[in-house]
C-alpha positions as CSV (number, residue, x, y, z in Angstrom):
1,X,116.6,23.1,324.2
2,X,120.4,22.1,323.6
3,X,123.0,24.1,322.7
4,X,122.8,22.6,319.5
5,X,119.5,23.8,318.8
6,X,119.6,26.9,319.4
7,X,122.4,27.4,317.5
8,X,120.6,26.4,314.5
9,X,117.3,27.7,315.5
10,X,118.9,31.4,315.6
11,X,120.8,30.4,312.0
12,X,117.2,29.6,310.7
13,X,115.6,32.6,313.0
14,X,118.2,35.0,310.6
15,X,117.7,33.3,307.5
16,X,113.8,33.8,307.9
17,X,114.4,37.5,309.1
18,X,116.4,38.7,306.4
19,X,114.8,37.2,303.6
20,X,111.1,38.2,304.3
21,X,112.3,41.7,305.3
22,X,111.1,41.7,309.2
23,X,112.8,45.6,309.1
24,X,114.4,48.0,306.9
25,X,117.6,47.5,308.4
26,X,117.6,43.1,308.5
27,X,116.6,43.6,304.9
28,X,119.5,45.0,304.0
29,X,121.7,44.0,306.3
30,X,125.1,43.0,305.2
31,X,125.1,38.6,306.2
32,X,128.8,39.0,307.8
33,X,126.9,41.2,310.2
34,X,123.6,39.3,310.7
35,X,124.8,35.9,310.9
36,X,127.7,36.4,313.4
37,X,125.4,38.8,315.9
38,X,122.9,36.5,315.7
39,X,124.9,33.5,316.9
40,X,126.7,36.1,319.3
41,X,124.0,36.3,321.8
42,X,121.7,33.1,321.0
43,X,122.7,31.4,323.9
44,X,123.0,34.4,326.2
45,X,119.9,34.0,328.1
46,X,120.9,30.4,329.4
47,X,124.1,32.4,331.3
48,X,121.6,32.0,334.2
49,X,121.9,28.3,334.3
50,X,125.8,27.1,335.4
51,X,125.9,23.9,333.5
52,X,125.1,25.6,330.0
53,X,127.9,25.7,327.0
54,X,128.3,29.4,328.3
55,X,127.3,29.0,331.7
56,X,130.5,26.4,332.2
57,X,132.9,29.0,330.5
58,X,131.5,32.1,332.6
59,X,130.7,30.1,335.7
60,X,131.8,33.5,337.6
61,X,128.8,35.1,335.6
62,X,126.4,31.9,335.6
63,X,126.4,31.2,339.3
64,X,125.5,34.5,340.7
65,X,122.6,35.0,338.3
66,X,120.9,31.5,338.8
67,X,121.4,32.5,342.5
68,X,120.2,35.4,341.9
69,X,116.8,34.6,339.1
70,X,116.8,30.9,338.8
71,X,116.9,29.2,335.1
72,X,114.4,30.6,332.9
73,X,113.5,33.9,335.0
74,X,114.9,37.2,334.2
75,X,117.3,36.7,331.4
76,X,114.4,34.6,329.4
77,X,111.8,38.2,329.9
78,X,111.6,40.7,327.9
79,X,112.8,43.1,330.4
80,X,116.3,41.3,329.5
81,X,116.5,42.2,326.8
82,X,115.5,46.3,327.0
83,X,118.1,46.3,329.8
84,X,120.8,44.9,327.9
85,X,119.9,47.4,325.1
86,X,120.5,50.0,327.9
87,X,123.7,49.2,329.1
88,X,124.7,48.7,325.3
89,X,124.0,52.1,325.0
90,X,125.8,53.2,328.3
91,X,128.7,51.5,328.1
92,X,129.8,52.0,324.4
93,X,130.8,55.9,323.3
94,X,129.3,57.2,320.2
95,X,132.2,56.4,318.3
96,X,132.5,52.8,319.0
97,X,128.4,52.3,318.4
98,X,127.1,48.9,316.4
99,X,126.1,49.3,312.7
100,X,122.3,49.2,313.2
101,X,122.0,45.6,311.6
102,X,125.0,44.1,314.3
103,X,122.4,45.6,317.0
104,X,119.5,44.0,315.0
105,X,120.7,40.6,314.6
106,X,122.3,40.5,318.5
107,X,118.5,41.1,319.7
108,X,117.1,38.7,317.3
109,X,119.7,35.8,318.2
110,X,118.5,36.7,321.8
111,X,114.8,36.5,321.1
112,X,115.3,33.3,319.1
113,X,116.8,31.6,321.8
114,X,113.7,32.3,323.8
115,X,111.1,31.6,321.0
116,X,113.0,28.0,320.9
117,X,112.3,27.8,324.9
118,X,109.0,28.8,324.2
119,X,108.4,25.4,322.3
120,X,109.4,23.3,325.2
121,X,107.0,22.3,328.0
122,X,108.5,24.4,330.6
123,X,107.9,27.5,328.6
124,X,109.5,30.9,329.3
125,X,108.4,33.8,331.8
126,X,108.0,36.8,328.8
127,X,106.7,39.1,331.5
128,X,109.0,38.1,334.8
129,X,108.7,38.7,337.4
130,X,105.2,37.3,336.5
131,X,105.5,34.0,336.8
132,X,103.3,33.2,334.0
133,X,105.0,30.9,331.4
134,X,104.5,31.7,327.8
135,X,104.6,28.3,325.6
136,X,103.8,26.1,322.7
137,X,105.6,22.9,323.4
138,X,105.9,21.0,320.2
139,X,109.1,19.9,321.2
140,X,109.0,17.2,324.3
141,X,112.2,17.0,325.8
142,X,114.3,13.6,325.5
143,X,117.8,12.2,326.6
144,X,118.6,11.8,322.8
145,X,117.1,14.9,321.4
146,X,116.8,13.2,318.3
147,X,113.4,15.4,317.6
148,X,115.1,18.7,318.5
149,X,117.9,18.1,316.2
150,X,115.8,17.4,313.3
151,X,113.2,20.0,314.1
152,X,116.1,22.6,313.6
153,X,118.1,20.9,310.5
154,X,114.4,20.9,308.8
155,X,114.0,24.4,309.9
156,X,117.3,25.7,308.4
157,X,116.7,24.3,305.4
158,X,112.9,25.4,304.9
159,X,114.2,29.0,305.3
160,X,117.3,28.4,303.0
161,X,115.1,27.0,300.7
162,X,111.5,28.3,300.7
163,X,111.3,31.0,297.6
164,X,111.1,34.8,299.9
165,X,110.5,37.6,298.3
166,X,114.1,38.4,296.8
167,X,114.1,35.1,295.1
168,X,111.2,35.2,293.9
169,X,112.2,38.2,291.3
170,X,116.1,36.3,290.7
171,X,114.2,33.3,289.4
172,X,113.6,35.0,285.7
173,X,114.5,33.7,282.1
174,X,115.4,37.1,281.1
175,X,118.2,39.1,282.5
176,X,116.7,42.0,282.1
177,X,114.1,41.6,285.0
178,X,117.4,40.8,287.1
179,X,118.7,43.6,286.3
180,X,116.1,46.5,286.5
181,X,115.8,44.1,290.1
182,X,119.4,45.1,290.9
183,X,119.3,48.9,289.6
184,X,115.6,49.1,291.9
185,X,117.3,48.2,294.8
186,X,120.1,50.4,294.2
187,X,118.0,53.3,294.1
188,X,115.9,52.0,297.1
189,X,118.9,51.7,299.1
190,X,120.3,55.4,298.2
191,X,117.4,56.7,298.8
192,X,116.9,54.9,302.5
193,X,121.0,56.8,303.2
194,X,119.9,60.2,302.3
């Protein structure tokens, strides 16, 4: 998959996440947080491939790892992405630690970039270093990527405009369902700090 797509797949990936509440914390999760993490680390598991968008502009990065794993091996597992949790951990003091729905949306722009390599052919290695390839290629790879592109644009705009469950309460003729809605979530949401 491009760049391009999984740009957008990880945009869709966040819409989707947020607005059927896959956790507490994407549920409520401010979208100046979600958004941006998300698109943070969507490409980051192609830093093992030099000619990527990032693995031009880190080439001191790229080329040791695809020495080191190949394209698609360790930084498309799972392991990847525990480890990088780890050293997250490590490396940041306790005062300097992500908001909880930064941390959130940095793994889940990480695992949507792999879900999208997932829908190629060549598939991913979940499990590496088993060399079994996890995949469900809908998407056949092409010089124009026509199909890619609007496999991603349709996506985005399914999740953006597919009723979820928070819409599904907004659309109401009376504003009084809106706002015993709002005052709800309020006390959900004090209740979930305390």
């Amino acid at each position: 998959m491009t760049a391009e797509g999984h740009i957008l797949f990880a945009v869709a990936s966040a819409i989707i996440a947020k607005r059927s509440d896959l956790t507490p914390v994407i549920a409520h999760a401010d979208w100046w947080h979600l958004l941006p993490a998300t698109l943070l680390t969507c490409l980051l598991p192609d830093i093992d491939h030099p000619s990527s968008l990032l693995g031009r502009r880190l080439r001191w990065i790229s080329v040791p790892v695809s020495r080191a794993f190949g394209h698609r091996g360790f930084t498309h597992s799972l392991i990847a992405i525990v480890a990088g949790l780890w050293l997250l951990h490590l490396k940041l003091p306790e005062a300097m630690w992500l908001p909880a729905d930064v941390m959130q949306g940095m793994v889940l722009g990480y695992l949507s970039h792999i879900v999208a390599d997932m829908l190629t052919p060549a598939g991913v290695p979940l499990l590496w270093p088993c060399r079994w390839r996890f995949r469900f290629p809908v998407l056949q790879p092409q010089k124009s990527n026509l199909l890619e592109r609007w496999f991603c644009i349709t996506l985005v705009a399914g999740a953006v405009l597919l009723p979820g469950p928070l819409t599904k309460q907004v659309v109401s003729t009376t504003g009084r369902q809106i706002y015993s809605t709002a005052i709800d979530w309020q006390k959900q949401l004090t209740q979930s700090l305390h």
